[in-house]
C-alpha positions in Angstrom: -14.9 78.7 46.1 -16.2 77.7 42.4 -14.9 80.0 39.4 -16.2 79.9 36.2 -13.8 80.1 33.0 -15.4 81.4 29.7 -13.6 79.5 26.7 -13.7 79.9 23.1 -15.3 77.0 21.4 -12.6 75.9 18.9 -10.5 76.1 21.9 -13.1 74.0 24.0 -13.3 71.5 20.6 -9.5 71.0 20.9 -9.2 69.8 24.3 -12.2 67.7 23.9 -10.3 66.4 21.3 -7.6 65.1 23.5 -10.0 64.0 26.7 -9.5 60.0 27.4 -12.4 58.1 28.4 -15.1 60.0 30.7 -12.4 62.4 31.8 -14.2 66.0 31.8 -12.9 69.3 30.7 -12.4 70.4 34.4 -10.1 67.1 35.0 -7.9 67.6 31.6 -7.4 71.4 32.8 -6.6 70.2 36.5 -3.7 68.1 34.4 -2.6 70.4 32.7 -1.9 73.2 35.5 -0.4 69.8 37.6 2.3 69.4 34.9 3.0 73.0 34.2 3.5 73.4 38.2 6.1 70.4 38.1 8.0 71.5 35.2 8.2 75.1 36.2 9.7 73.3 39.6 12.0 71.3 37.7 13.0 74.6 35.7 13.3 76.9 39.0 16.0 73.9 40.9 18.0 73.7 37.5 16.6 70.2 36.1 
């Protein structure tokens, strides 16, 4: 299932701004949610 997330365009302009390479929006954003999964796991065991 495909979902489409509206984003303001200074906020789009500011993660472009920290994209490496060819790496898309869609990529950055999967990163992002991957390390505020494993921190909140590190939080929730008492890291």
């Amino acid at each position: 299932m495909t979902r489409t997330i509206e984003l303001e365009d200074d906020l789009a302009e500011r993660m472009e701004g920290h994209l490496e390479d060819d790496e898309t929006l869609e990529e950055f954003i999967e990163e992002l949610v991957a390390i505020y999964e494993q921190e909140g796991r590190l939080l929730q065991e008492g890291a």
